[in-house]
C-alpha positions as CSV (number, residue, x, y, z in Angstrom):
1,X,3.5,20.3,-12.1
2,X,6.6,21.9,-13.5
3,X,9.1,23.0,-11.7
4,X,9.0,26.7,-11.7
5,X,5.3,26.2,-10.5
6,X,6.8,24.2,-7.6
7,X,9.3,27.3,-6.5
8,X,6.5,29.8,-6.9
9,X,4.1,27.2,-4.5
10,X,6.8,27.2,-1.9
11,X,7.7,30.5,-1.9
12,X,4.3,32.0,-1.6
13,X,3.7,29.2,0.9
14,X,7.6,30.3,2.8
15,X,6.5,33.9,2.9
16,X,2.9,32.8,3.9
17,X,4.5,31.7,7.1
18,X,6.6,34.2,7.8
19,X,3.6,36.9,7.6
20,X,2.0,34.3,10.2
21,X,5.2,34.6,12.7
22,X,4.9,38.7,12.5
23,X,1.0,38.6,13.3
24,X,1.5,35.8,15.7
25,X,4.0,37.6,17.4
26,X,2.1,40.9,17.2
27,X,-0.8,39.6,19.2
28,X,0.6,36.9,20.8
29,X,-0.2,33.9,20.1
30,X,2.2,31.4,21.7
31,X,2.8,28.6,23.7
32,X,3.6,28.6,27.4
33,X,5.3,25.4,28.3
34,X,3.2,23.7,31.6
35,X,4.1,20.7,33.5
36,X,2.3,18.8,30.8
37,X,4.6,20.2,28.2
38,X,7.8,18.3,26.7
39,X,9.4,22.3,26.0
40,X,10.9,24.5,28.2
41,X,10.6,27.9,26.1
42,X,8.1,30.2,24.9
43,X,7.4,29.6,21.3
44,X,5.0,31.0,18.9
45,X,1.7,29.1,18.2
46,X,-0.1,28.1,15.2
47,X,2.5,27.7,12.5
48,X,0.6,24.9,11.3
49,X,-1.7,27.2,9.7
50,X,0.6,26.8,6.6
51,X,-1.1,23.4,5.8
52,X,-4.9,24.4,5.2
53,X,-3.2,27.6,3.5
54,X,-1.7,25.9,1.2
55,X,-4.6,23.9,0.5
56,X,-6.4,27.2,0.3
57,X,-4.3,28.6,-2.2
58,X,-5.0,25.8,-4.4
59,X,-7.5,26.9,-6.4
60,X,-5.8,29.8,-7.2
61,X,-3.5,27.5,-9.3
62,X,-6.1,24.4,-10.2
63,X,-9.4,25.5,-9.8
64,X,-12.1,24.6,-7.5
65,X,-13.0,20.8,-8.2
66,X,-12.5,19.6,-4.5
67,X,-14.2,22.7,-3.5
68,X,-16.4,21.1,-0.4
69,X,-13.3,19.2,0.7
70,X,-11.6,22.5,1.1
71,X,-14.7,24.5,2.9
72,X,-14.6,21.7,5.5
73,X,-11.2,22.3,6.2
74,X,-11.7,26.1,6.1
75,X,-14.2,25.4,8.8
76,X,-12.2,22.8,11.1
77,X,-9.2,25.2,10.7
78,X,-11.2,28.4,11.6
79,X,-12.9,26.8,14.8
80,X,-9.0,25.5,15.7
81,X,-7.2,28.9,15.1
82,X,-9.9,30.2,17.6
83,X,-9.0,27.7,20.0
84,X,-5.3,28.3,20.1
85,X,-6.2,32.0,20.3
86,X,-8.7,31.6,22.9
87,X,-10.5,27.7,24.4
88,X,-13.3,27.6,22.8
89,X,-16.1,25.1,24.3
90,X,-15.9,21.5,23.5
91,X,-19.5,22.0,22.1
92,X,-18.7,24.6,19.8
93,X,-15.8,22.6,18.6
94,X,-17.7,19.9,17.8
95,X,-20.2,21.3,15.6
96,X,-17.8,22.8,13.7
97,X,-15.7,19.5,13.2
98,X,-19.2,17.8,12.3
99,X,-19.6,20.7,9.6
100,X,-16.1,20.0,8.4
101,X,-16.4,16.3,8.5
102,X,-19.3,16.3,6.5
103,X,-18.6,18.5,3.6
104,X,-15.7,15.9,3.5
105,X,-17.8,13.0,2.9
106,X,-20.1,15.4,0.6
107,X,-16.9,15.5,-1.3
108,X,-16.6,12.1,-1.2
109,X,-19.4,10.9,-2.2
110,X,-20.0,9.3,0.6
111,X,-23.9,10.3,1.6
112,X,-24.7,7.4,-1.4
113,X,-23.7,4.5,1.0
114,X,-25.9,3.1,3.6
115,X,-26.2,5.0,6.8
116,X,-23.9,2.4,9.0
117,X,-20.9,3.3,6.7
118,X,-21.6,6.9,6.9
119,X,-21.3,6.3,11.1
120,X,-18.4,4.3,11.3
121,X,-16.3,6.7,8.7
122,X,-17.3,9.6,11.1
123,X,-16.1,7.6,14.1
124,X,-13.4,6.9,12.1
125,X,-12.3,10.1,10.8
126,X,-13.6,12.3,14.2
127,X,-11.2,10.0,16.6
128,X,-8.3,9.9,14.2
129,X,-8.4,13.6,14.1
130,X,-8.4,13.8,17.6
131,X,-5.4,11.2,17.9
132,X,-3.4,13.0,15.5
133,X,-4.2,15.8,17.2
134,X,-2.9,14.5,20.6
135,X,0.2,12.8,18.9
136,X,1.7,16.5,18.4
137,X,3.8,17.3,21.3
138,X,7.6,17.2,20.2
139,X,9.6,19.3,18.0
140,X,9.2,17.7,14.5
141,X,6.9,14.7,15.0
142,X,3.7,15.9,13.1
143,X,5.9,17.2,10.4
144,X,7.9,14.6,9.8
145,X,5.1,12.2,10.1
146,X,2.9,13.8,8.3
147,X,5.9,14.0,5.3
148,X,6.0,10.5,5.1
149,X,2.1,9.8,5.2
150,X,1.9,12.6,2.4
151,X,4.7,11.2,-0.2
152,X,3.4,7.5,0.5
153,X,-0.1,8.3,-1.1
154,X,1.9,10.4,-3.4
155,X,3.7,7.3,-4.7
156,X,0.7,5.0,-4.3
157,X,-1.1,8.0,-6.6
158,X,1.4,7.9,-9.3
159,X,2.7,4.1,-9.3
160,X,-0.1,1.8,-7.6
161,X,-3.6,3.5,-8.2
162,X,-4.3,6.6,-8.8
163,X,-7.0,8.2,-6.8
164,X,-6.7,12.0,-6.9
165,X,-5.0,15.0,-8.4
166,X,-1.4,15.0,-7.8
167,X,-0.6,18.2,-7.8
168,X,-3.1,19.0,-4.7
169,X,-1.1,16.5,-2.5
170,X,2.2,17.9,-4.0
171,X,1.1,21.0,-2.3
172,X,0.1,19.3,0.7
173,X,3.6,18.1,0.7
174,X,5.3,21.6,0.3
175,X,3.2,23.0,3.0
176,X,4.6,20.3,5.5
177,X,8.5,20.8,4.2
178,X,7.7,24.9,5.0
179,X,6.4,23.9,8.4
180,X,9.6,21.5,9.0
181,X,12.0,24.0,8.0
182,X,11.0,26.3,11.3
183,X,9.9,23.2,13.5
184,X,12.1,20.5,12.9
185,X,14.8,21.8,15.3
186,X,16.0,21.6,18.6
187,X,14.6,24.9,19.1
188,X,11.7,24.7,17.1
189,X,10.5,28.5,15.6
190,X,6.8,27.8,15.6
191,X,4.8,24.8,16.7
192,X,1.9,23.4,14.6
193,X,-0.8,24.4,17.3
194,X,-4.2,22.8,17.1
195,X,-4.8,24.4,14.0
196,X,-1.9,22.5,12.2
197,X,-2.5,19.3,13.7
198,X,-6.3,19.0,12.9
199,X,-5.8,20.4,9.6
200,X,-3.3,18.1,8.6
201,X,-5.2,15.5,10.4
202,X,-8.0,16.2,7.9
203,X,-6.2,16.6,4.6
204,X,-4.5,13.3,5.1
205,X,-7.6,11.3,6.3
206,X,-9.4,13.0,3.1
207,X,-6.7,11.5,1.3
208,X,-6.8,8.3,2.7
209,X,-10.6,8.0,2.4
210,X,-10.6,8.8,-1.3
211,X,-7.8,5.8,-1.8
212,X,-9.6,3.5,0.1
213,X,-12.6,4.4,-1.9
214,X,-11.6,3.9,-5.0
215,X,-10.0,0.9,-4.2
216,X,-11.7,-0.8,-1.6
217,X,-8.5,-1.7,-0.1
218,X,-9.0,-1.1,3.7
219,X,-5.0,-1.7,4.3
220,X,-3.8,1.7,3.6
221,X,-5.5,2.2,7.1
222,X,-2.2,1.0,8.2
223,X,-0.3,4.3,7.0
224,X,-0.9,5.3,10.2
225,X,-0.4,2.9,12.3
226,X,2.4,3.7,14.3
227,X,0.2,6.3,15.6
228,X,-2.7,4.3,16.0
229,X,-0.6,1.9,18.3
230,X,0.5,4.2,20.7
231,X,-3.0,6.2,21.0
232,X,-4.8,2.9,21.5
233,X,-2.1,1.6,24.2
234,X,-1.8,5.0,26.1
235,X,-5.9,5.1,25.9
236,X,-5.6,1.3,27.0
237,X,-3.2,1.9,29.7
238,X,-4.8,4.6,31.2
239,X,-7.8,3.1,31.3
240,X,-6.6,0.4,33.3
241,X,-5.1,3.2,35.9
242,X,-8.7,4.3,36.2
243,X,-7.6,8.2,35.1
244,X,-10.0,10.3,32.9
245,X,-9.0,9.6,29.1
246,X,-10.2,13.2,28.4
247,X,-7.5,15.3,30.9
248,X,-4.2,16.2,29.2
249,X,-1.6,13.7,30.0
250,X,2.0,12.9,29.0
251,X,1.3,9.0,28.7
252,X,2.1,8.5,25.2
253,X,5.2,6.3,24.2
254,X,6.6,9.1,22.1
255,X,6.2,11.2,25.4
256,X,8.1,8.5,27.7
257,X,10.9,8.9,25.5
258,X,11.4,12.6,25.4
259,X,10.4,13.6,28.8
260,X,11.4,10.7,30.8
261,X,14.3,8.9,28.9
262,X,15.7,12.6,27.8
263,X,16.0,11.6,24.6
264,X,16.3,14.5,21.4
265,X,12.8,15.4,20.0
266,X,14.4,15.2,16.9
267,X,15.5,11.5,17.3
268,X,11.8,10.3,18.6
269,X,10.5,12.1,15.5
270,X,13.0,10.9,13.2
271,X,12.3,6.9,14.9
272,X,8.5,7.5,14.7
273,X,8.6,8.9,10.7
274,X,11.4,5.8,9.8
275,X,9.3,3.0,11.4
276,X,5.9,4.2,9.5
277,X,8.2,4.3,6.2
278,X,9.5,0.5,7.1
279,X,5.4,0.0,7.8
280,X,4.6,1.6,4.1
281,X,7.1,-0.3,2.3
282,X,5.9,-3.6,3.7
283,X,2.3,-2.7,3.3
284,X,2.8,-1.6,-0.5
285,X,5.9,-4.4,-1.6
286,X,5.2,-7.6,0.7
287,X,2.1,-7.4,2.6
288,X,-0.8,-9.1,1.0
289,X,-3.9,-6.9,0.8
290,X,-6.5,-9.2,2.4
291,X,-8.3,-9.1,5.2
292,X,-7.0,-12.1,7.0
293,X,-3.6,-10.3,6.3
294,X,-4.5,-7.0,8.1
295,X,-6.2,-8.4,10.9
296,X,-3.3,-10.5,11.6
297,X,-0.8,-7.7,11.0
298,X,-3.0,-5.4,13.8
299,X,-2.7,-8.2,16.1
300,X,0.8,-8.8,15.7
301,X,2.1,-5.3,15.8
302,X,-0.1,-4.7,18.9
303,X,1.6,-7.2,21.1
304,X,5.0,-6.0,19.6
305,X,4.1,-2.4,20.5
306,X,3.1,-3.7,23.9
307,X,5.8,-5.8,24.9
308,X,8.1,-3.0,23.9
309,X,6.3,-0.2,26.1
310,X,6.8,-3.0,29.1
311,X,10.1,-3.4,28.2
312,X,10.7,0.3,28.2
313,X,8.4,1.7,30.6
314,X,8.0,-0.9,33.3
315,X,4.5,-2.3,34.2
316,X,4.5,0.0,37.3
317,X,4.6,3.6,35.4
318,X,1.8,1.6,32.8
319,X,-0.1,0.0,35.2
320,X,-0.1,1.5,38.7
321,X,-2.7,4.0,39.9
């Protein structure tokens, strides 16, 4: 992709967003900070939208080769808009993320492997979407995350294995830089709204599927593993403090930090976004790629992640009910 293609891209994408903010603001669609909320202020909703935009907009410049990918994300990203307008019913929700998810794997390919597979990929790809999902609640996190997820395949595209088109995760990539330009501030100008984070949710799992695919290297699971840790622990702890995994919360580790410690969205985002870099490099420069090798690294990171939430936290606010 030359450059002046690039500047076109983000500047179709930068006014893109800024059409968003006047409509959202027009019929207003925001947030109102709760007491579940880590913000004080109103703040418009749904500037995530940018990311299956700029997927959208793809095949105006490359044509339509990952066609079904991107009708699955049109749907997911439809039935999530609604929701931020208006709750829609869990029900509802869920056949449209099936509908998505499925056209995914259409695009995939992955309807050719033996019906076990095709179940654990959707447990797989259904409950990462929803921890991703749940993961966005500070100024910057999914952005900044999602940045670093985004140019790590990009690398592993170019330099390791190539797996898909570059320039559709190069837009994937400008998409997230236009979102972090109005979110990755103290006071953040749009959140990503559950439009944002599902749909970015999808377009990197998509990704990541297709790598591991072609590959058959289950390791670049790890690209996400910060994120996995402290879904799995706060899903863990709560368990063990009998409360309903389902109801909103702020028991995430990320959450501790900001609400309780008072520390700067911005730094918690920053600290998530540099310890999944450190995770990358060692996964794609020192890691061995072997199964042994992964389980042991799960394991090993797990009782890390733990002892440090004790550490932190205390085992009263983990463990009390």
């Amino acid at each position: 992709m030359n450059i002046i293609l690039l500047l076109v891209i983000f500047i179709l994408l930068f006014i893109t967003e800024l059409i968003y903010f006047r409509i959202a603001d027009k019929f207003n669609i925001i947030d109102q900070p709760n007491h579940r909320s880590s913000h004080t202020g109103i703040t418009l909703r749904g500037g995530g939208i940018i990311f299956a935009m700029g997927m959208l907009f793809y095949p105006l410049y490359f044509g339509f080769e990952y066609s079904y990918f991107l009708l699955g994300l049109l749907a997911i990203a439809l039935i999530s808009f609604m929701d931020d307008i208006k709750p829609v019913s869990n029900k509802i929700r869920i056949v449209f993320h099936l509908i998505g998810v499925a056209l995914m794997f259409y695009q995939l390919g992955l309807f050719n492997l033996p019906f076990y597979w095709i179940i654990l990929a959707l447990i797989l790809v259904i409950g990462s979407i929803n921890a991703i999902n749940f993961m966005d609640g500070i100024n910057g996190i999914t952005g900044s995350y999602a940045l670093i997820t985004l140019c790590t395949l990009l690398y592993v595209n170019i330099y390791v294995a190539p797996f898909v088109a570059s320039d559709l995760l190069i837009v994937a990539i400008i998409s997230v830089i236009v979102f972090n330009f109005f979110n990755f501030r103290k006071k953040a100008k749009c959140f990503a709204g559950d439009v944002g984070s599902v749909s970015i949710a999808f377009i990197i799992l998509f990704f990541l599927l297709k790598l591991m695919i072609k590959t058959e290297d289950f390791s670049y699971l790890l690209f996400l593993l910060l994120y996995g840790l402290d879904t799995v622990t706060t899903i863990f702890f709560r368990l063990i403090r009998k409360e309903n995994i389902f109801d909103a919360h702020r028991s995430h580790f990320y959450q501790y930090w900001a609400n309780e410690r008072k520390m700067s969205h911005l730094v918690v985002s920053a600290i998530y976004a540099i310890v999944q870099l450190a995770i990358n490099a060692l996964i794609l420069f020192l890691v061995p790629h072997t199964i042994f090798v992964i389980c042991l690294s799960l394991v090993f990171s797990t009782v890390i992640f733990v002892i440090l939430r004790y550490v932190q936290e205390g085992s009263e606010r983990l463990t009390a009910h």
